[in-house]
PDB file of N, CA, C and O in Angstrom:
ATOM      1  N   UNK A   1     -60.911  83.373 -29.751  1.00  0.00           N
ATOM      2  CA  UNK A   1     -62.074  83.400 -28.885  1.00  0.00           C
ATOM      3  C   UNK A   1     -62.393  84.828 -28.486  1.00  0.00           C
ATOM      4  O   UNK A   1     -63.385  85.420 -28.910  1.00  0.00           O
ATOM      5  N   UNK A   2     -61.416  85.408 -27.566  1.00  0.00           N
ATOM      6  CA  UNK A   2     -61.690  86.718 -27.225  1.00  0.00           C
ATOM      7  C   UNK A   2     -61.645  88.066 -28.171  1.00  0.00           C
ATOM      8  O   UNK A   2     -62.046  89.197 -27.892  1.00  0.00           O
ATOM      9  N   UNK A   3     -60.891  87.475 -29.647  1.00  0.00           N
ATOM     10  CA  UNK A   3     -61.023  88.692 -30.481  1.00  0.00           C
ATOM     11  C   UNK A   3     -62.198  88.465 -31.558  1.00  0.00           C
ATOM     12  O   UNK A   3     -62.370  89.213 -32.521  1.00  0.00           O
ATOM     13  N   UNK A   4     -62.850  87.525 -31.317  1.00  0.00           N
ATOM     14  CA  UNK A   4     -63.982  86.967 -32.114  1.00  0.00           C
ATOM     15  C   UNK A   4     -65.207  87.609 -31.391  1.00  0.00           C
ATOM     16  O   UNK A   4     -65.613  87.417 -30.245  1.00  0.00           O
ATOM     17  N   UNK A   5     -65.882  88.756 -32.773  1.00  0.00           N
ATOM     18  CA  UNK A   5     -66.852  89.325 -32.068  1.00  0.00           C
ATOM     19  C   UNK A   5     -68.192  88.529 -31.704  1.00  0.00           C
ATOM     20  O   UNK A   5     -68.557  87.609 -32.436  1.00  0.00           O
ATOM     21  N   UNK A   6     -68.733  88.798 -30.857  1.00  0.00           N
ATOM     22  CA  UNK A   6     -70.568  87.998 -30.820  1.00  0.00           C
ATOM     23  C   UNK A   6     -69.929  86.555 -29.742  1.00  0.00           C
ATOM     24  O   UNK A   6     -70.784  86.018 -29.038  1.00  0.00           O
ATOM     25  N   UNK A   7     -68.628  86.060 -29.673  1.00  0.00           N
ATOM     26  CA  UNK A   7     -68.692  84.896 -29.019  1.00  0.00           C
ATOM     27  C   UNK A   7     -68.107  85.195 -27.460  1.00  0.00           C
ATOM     28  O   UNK A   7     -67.544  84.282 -26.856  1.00  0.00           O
ATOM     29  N   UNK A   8     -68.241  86.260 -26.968  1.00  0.00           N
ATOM     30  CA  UNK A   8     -68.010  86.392 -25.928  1.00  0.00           C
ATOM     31  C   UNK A   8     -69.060  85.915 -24.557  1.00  0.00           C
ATOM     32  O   UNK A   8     -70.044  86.335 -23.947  1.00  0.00           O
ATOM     33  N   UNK A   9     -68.466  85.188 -24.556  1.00  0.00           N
ATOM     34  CA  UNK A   9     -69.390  84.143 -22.790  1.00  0.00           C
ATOM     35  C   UNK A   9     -69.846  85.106 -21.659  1.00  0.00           C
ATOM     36  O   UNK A   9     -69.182  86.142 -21.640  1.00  0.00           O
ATOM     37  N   UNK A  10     -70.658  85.034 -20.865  1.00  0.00           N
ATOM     38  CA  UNK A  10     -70.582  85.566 -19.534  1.00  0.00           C
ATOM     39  C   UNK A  10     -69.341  85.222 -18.599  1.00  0.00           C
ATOM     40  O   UNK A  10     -69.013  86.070 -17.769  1.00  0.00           O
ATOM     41  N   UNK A  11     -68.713  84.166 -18.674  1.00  0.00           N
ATOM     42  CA  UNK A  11     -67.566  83.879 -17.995  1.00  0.00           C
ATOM     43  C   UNK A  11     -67.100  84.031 -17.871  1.00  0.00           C
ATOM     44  O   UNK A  11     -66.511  84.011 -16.790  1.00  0.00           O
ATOM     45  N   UNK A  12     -66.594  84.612 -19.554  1.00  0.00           N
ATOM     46  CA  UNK A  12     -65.019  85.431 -20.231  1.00  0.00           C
ATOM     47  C   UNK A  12     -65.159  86.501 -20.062  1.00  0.00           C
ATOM     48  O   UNK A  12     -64.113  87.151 -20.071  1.00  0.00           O
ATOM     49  N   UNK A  13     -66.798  87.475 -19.758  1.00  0.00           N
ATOM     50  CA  UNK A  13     -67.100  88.448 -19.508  1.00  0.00           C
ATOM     51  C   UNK A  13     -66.519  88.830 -18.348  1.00  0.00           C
ATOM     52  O   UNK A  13     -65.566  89.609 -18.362  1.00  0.00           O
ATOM     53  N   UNK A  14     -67.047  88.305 -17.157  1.00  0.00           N
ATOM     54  CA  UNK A  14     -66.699  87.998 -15.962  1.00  0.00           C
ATOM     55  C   UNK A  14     -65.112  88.139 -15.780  1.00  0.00           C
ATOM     56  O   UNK A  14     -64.665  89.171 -15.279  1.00  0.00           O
ATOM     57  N   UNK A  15     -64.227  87.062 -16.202  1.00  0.00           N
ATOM     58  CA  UNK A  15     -63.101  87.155 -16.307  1.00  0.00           C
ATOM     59  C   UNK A  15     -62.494  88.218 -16.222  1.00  0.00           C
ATOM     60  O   UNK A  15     -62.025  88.784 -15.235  1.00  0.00           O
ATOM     61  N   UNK A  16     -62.514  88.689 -18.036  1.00  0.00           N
ATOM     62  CA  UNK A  16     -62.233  89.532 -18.081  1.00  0.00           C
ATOM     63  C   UNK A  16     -62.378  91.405 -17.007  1.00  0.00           C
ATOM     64  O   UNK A  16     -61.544  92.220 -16.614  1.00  0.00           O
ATOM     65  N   UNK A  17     -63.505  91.330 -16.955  1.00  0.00           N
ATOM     66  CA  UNK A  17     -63.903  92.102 -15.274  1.00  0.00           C
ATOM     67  C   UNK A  17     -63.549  92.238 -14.488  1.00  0.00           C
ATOM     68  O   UNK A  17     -63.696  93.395 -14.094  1.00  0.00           O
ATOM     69  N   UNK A  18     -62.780  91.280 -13.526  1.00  0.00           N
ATOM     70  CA  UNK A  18     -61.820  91.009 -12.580  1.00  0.00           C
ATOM     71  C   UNK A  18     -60.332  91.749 -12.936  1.00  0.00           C
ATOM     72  O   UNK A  18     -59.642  92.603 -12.380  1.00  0.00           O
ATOM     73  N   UNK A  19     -60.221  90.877 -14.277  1.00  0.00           N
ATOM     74  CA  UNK A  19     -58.916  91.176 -14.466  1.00  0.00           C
ATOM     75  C   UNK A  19     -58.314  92.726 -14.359  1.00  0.00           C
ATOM     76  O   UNK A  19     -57.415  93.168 -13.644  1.00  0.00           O
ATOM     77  N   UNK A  20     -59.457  93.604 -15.697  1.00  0.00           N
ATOM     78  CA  UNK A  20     -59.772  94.523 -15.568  1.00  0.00           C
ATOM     79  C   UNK A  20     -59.414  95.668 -13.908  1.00  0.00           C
ATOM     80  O   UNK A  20     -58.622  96.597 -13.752  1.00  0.00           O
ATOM     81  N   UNK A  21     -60.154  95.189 -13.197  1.00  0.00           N
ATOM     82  CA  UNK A  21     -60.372  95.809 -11.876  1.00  0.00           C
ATOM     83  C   UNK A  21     -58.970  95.480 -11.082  1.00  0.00           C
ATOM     84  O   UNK A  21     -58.328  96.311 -10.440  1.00  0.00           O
ATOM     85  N   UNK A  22     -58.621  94.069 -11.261  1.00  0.00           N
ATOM     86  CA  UNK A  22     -56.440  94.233 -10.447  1.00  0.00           C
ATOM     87  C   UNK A  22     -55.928  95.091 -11.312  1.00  0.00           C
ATOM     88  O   UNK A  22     -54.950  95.749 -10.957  1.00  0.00           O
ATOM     89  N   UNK A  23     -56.451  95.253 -12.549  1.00  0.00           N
ATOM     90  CA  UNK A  23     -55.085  96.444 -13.299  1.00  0.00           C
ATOM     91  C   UNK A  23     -55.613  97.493 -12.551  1.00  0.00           C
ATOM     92  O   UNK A  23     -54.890  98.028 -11.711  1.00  0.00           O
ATOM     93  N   UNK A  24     -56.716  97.861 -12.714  1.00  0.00           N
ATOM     94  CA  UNK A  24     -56.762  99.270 -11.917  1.00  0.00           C
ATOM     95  C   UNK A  24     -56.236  99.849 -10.793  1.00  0.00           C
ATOM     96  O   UNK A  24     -55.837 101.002 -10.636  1.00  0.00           O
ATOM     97  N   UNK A  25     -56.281  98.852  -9.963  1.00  0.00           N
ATOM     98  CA  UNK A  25     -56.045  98.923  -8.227  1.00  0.00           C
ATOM     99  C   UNK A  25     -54.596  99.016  -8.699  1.00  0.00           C
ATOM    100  O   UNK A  25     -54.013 100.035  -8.331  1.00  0.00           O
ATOM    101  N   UNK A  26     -53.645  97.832  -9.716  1.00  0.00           N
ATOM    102  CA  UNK A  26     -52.627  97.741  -9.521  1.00  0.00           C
ATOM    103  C   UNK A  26     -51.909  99.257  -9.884  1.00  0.00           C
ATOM    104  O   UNK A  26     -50.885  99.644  -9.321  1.00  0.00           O
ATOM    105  N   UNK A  27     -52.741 100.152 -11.077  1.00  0.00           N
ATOM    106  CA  UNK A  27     -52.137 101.116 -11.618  1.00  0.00           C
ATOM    107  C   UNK A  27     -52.959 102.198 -10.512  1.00  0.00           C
ATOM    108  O   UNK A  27     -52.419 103.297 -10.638  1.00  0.00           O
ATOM    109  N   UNK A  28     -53.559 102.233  -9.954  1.00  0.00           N
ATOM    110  CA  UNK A  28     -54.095 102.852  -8.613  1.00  0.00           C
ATOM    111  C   UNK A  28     -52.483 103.152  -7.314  1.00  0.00           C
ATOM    112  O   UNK A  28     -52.102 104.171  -6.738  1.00  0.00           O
ATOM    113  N   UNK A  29     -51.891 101.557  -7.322  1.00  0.00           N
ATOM    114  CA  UNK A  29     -51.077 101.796  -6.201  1.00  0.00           C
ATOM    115  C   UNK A  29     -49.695 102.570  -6.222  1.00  0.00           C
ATOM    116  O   UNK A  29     -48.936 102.773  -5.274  1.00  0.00           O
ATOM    117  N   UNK A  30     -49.554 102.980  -7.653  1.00  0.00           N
ATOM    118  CA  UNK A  30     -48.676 103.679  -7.938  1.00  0.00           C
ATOM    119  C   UNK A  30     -47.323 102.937  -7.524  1.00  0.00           C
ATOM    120  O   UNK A  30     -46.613 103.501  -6.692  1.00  0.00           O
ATOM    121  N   UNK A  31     -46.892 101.615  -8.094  1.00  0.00           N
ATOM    122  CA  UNK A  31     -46.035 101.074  -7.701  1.00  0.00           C
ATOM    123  C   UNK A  31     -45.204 100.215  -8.613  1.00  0.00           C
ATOM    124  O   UNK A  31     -44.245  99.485  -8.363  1.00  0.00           O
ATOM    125  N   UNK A  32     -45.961 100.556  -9.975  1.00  0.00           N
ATOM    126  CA  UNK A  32     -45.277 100.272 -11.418  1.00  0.00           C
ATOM    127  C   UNK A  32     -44.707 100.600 -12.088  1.00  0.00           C
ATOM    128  O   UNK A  32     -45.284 101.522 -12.665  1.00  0.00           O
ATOM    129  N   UNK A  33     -43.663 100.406 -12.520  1.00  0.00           N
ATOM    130  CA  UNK A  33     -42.774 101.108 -13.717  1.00  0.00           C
ATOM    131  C   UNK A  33     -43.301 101.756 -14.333  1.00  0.00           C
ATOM    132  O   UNK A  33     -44.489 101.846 -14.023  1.00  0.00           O
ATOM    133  N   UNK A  34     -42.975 102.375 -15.216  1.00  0.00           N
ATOM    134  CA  UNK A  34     -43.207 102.999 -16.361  1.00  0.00           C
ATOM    135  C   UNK A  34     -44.016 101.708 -17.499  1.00  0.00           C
ATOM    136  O   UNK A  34     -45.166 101.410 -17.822  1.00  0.00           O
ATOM    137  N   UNK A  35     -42.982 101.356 -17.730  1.00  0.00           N
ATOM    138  CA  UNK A  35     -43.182  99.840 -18.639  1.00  0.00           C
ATOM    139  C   UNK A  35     -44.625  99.427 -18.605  1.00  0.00           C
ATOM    140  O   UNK A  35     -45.607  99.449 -19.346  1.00  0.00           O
ATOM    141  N   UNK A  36     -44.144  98.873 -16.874  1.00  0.00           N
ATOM    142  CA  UNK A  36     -45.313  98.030 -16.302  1.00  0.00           C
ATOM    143  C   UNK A  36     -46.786  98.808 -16.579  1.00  0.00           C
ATOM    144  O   UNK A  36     -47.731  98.277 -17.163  1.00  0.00           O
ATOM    145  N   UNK A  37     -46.781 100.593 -15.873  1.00  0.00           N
ATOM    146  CA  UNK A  37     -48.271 100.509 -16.327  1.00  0.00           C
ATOM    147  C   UNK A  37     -48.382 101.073 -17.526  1.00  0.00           C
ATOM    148  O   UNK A  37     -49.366 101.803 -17.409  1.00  0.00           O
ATOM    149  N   UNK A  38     -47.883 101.200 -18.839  1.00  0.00           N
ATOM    150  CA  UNK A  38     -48.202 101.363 -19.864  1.00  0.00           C
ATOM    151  C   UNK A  38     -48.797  99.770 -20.714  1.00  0.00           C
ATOM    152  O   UNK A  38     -49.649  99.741 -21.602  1.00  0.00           O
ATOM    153  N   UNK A  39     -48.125  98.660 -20.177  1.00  0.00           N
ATOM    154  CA  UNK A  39     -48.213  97.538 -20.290  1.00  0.00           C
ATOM    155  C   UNK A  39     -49.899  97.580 -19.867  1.00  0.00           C
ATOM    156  O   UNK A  39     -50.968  97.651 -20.474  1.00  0.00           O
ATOM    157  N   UNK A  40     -49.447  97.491 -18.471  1.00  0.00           N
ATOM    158  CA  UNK A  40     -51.410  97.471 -17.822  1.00  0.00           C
ATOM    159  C   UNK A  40     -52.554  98.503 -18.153  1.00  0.00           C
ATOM    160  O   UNK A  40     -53.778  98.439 -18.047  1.00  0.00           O
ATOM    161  N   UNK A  41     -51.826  99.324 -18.525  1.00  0.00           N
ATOM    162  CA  UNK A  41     -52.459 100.526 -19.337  1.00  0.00           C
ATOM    163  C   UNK A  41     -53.540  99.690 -20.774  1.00  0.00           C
ATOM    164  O   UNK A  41     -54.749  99.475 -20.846  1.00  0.00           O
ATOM    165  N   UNK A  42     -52.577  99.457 -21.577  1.00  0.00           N
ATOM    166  CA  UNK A  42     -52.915  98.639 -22.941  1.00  0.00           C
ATOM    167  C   UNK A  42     -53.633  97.571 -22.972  1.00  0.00           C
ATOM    168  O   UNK A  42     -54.432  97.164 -23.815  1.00  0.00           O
ATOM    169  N   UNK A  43     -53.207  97.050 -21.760  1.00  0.00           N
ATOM    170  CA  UNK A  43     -54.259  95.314 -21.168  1.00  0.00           C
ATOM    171  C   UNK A  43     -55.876  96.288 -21.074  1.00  0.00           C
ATOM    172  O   UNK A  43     -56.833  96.187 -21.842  1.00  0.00           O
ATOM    173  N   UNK A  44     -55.762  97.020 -20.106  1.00  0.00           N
ATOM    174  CA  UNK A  44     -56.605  97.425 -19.795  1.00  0.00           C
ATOM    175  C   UNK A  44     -58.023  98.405 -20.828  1.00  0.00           C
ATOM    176  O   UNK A  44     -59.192  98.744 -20.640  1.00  0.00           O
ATOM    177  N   UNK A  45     -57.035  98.516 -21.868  1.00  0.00           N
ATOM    178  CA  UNK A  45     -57.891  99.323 -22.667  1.00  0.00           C
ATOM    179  C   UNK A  45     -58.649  98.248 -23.791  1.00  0.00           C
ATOM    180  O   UNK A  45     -59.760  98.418 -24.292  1.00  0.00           O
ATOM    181  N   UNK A  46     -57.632  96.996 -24.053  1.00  0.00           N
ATOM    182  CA  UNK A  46     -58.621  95.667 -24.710  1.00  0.00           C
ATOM    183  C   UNK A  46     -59.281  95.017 -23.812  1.00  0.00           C
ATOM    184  O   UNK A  46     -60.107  94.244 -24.297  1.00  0.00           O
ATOM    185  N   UNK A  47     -59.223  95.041 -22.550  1.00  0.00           N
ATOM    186  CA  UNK A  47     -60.268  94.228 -21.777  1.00  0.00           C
ATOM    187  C   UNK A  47     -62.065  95.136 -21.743  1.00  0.00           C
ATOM    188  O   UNK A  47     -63.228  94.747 -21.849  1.00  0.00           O
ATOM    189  N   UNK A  48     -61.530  96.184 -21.581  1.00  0.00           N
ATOM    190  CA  UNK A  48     -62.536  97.200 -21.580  1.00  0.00           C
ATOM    191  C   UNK A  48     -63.049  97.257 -23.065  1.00  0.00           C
ATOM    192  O   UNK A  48     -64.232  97.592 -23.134  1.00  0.00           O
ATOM    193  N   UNK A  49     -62.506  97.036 -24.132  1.00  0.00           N
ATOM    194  CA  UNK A  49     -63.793  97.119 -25.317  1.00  0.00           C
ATOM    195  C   UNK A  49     -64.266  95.615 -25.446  1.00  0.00           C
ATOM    196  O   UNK A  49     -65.381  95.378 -25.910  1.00  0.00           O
ATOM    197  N   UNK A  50     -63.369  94.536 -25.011  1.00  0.00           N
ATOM    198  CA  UNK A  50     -63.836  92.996 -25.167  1.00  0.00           C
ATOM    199  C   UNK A  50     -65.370  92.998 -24.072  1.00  0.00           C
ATOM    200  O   UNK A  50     -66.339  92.274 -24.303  1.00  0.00           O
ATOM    201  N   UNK A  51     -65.286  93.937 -22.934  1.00  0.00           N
ATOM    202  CA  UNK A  51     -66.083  93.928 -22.084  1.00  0.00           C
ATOM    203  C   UNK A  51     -67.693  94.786 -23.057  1.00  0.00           C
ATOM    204  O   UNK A  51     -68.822  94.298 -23.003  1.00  0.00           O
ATOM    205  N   UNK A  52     -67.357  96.016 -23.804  1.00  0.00           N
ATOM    206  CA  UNK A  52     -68.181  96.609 -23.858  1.00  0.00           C
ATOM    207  C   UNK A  52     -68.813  95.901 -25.046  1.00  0.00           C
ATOM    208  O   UNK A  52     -69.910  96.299 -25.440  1.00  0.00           O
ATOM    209  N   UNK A  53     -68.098  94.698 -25.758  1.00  0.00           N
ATOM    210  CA  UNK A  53     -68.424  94.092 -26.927  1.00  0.00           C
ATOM    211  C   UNK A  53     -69.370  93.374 -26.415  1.00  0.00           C
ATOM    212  O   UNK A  53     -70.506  93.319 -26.885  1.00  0.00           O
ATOM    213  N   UNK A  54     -68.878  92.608 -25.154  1.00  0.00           N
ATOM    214  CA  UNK A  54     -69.942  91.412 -24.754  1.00  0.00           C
ATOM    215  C   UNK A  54     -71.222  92.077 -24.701  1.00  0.00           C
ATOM    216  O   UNK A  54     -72.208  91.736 -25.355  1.00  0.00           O
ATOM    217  N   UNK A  55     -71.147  93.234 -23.730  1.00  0.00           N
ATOM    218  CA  UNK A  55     -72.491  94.244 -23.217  1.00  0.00           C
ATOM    219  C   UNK A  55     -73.768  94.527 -24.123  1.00  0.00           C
ATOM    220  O   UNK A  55     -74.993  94.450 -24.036  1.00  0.00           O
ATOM    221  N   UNK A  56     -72.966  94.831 -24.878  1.00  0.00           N
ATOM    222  CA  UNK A  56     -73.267  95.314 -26.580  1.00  0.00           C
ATOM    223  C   UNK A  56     -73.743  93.790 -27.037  1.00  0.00           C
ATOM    224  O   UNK A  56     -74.953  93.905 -26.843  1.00  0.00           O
ATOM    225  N   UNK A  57     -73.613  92.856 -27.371  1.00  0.00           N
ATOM    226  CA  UNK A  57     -74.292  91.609 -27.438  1.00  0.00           C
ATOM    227  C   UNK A  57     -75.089  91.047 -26.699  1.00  0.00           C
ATOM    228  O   UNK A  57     -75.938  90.352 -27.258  1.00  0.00           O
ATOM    229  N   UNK A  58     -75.108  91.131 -25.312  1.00  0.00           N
ATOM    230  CA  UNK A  58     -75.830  90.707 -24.403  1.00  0.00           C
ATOM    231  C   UNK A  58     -77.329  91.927 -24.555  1.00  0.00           C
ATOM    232  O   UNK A  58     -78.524  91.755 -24.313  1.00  0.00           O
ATOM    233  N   UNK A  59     -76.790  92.775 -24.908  1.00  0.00           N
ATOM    234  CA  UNK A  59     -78.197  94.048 -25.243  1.00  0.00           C
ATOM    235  C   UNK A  59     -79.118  93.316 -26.566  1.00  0.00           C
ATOM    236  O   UNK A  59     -80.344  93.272 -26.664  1.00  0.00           O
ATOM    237  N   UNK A  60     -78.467  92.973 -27.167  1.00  0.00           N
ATOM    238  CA  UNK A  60     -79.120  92.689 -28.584  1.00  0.00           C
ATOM    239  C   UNK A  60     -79.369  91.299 -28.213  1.00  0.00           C
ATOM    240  O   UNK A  60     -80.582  91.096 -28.179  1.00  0.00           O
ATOM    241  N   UNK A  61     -78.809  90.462 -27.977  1.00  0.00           N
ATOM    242  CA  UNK A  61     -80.046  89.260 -27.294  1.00  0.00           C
ATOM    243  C   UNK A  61     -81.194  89.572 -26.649  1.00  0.00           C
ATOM    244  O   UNK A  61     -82.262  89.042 -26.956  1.00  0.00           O
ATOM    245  N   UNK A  62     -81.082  90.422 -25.738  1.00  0.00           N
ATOM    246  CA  UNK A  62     -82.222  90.814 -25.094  1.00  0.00           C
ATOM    247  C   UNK A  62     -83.291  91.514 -25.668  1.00  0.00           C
ATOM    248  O   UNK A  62     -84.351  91.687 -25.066  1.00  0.00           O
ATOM    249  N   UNK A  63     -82.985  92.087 -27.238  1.00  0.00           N
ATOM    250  CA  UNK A  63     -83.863  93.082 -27.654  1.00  0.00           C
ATOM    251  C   UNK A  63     -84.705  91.714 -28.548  1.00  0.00           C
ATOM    252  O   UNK A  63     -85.915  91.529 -28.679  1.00  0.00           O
ATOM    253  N   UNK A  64     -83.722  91.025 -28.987  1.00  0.00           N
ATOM    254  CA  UNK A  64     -84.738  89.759 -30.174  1.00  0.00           C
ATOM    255  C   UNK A  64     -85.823  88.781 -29.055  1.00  0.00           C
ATOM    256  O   UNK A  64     -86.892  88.315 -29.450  1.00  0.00           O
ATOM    257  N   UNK A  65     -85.430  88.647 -27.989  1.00  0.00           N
ATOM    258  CA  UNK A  65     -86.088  88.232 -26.884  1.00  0.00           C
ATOM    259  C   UNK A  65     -87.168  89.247 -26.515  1.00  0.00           C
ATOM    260  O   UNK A  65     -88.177  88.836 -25.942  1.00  0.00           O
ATOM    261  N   UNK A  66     -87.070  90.165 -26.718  1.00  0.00           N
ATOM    262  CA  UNK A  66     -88.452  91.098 -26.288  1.00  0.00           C
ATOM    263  C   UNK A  66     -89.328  91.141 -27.190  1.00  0.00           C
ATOM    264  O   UNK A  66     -90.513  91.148 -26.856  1.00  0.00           O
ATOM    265  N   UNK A  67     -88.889  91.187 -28.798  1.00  0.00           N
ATOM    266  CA  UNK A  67     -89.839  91.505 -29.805  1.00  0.00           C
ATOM    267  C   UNK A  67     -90.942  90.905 -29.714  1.00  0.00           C
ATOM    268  O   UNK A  67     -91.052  89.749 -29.304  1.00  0.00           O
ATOM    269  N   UNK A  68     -92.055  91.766 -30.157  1.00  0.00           N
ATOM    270  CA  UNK A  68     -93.121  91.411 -30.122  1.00  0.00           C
ATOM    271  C   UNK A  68     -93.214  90.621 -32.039  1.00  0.00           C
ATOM    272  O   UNK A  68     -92.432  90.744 -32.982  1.00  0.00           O
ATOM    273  N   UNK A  69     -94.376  89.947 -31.924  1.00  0.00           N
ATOM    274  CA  UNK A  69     -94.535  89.342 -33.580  1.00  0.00           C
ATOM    275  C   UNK A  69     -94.403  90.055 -34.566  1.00  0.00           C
ATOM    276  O   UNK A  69     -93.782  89.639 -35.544  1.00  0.00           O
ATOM    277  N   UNK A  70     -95.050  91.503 -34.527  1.00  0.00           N
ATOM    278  CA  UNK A  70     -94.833  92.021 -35.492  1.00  0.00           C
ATOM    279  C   UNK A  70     -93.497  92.929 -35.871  1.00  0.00           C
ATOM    280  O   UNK A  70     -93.354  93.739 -36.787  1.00  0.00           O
ATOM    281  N   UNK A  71     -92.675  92.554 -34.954  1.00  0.00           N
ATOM    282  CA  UNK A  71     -91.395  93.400 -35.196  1.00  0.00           C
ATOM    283  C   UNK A  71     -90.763  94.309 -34.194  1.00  0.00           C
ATOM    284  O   UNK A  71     -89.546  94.370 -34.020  1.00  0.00           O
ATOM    285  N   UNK A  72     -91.690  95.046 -33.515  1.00  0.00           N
ATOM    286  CA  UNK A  72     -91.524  95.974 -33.303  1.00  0.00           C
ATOM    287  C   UNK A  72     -90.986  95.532 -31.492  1.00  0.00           C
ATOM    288  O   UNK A  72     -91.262  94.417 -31.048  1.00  0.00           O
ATOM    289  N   UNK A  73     -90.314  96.452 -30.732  1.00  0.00           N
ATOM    290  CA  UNK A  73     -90.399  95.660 -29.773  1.00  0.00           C
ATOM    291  C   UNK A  73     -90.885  96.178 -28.319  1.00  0.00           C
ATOM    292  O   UNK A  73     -91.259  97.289 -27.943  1.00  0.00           O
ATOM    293  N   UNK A  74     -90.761  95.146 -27.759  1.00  0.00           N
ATOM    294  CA  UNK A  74     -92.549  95.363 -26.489  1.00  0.00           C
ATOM    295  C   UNK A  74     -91.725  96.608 -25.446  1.00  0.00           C
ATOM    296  O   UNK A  74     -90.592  96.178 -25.227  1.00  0.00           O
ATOM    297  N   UNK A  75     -91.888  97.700 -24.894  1.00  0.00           N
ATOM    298  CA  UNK A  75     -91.876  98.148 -23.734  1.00  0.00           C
ATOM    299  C   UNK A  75     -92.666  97.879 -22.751  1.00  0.00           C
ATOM    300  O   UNK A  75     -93.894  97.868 -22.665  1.00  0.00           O
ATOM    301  N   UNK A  76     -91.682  97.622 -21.880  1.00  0.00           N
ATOM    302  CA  UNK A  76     -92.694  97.140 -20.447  1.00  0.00           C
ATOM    303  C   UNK A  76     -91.701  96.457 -19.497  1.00  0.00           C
ATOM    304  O   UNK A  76     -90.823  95.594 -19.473  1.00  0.00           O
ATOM    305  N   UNK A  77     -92.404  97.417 -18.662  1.00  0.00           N
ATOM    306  CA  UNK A  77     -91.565  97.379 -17.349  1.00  0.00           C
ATOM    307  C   UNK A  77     -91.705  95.877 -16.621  1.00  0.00           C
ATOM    308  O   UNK A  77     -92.697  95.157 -16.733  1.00  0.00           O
ATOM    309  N   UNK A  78     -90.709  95.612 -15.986  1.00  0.00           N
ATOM    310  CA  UNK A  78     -90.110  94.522 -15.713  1.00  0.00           C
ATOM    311  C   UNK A  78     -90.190  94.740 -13.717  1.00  0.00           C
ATOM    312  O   UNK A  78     -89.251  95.394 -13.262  1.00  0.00           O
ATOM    313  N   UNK A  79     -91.211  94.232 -12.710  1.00  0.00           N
ATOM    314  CA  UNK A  79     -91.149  94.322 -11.217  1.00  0.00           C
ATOM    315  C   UNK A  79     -90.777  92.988 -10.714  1.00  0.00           C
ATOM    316  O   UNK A  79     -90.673  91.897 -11.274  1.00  0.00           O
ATOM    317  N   UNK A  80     -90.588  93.423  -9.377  1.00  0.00           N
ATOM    318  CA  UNK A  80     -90.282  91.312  -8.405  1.00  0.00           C
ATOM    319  C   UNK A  80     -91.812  90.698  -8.473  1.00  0.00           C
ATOM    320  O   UNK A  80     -91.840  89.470  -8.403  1.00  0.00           O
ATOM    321  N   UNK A  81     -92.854  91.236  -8.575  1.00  0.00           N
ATOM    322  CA  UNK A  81     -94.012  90.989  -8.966  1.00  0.00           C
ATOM    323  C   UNK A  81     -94.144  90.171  -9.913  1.00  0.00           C
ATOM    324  O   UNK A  81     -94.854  89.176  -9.769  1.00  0.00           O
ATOM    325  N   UNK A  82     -93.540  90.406 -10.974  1.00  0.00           N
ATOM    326  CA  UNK A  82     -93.879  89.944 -12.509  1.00  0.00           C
ATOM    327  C   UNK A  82     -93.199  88.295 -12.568  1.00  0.00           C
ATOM    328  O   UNK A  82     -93.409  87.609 -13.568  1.00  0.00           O
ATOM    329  N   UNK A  83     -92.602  87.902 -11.720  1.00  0.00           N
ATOM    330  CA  UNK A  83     -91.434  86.798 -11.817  1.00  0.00           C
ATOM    331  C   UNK A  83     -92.298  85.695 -11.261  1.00  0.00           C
ATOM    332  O   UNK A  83     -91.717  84.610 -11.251  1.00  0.00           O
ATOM    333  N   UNK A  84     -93.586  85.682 -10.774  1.00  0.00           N
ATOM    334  CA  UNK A  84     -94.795  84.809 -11.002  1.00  0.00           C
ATOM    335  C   UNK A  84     -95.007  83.989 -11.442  1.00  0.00           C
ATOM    336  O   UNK A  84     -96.159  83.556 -11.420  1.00  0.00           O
TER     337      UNK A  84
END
């Protein structure tokens, strides 16, 4: 699931995010082995590209969703106005 590119959820996104953010704090509190934050070190460096994978997909949904018919795709700004 999570090493499968393109199928990453908002959830798992999410998830993963959290998780992400206790390693930090945890390798923040300076209260880990050696082991431990090389361990959280390594967690931390696959959560962070699983994260930038989703991002990176969630961009490219959004770009086939904008295209205009002929291909090309629409610029245009997006206000609380427009949600009408």
């Amino acid at each position: 699931m999570a090493g499968e590119q393109g199928t990453t959820s908002i959830a798992d996104f999410e998830k993963s995010l959290d998780e992400l953010e206790k390693l930090v704090r945890d390798l923040e509190q300076g209260e880990l082995s050696l082991e431990q934050s090389l361990s959280a070190f390594e967690r931390g460096v696959k959560l962070t590209r699983e994260c930038q994978q989703a991002l990176k997909n969630a961009e490219q949904r959004v770009e086939e969703l904008v295209k205009s018919s002929d291909g090309s795709l629409e610029t245009r700004s997006f206000s609380p106005d427009d949600a009408d």
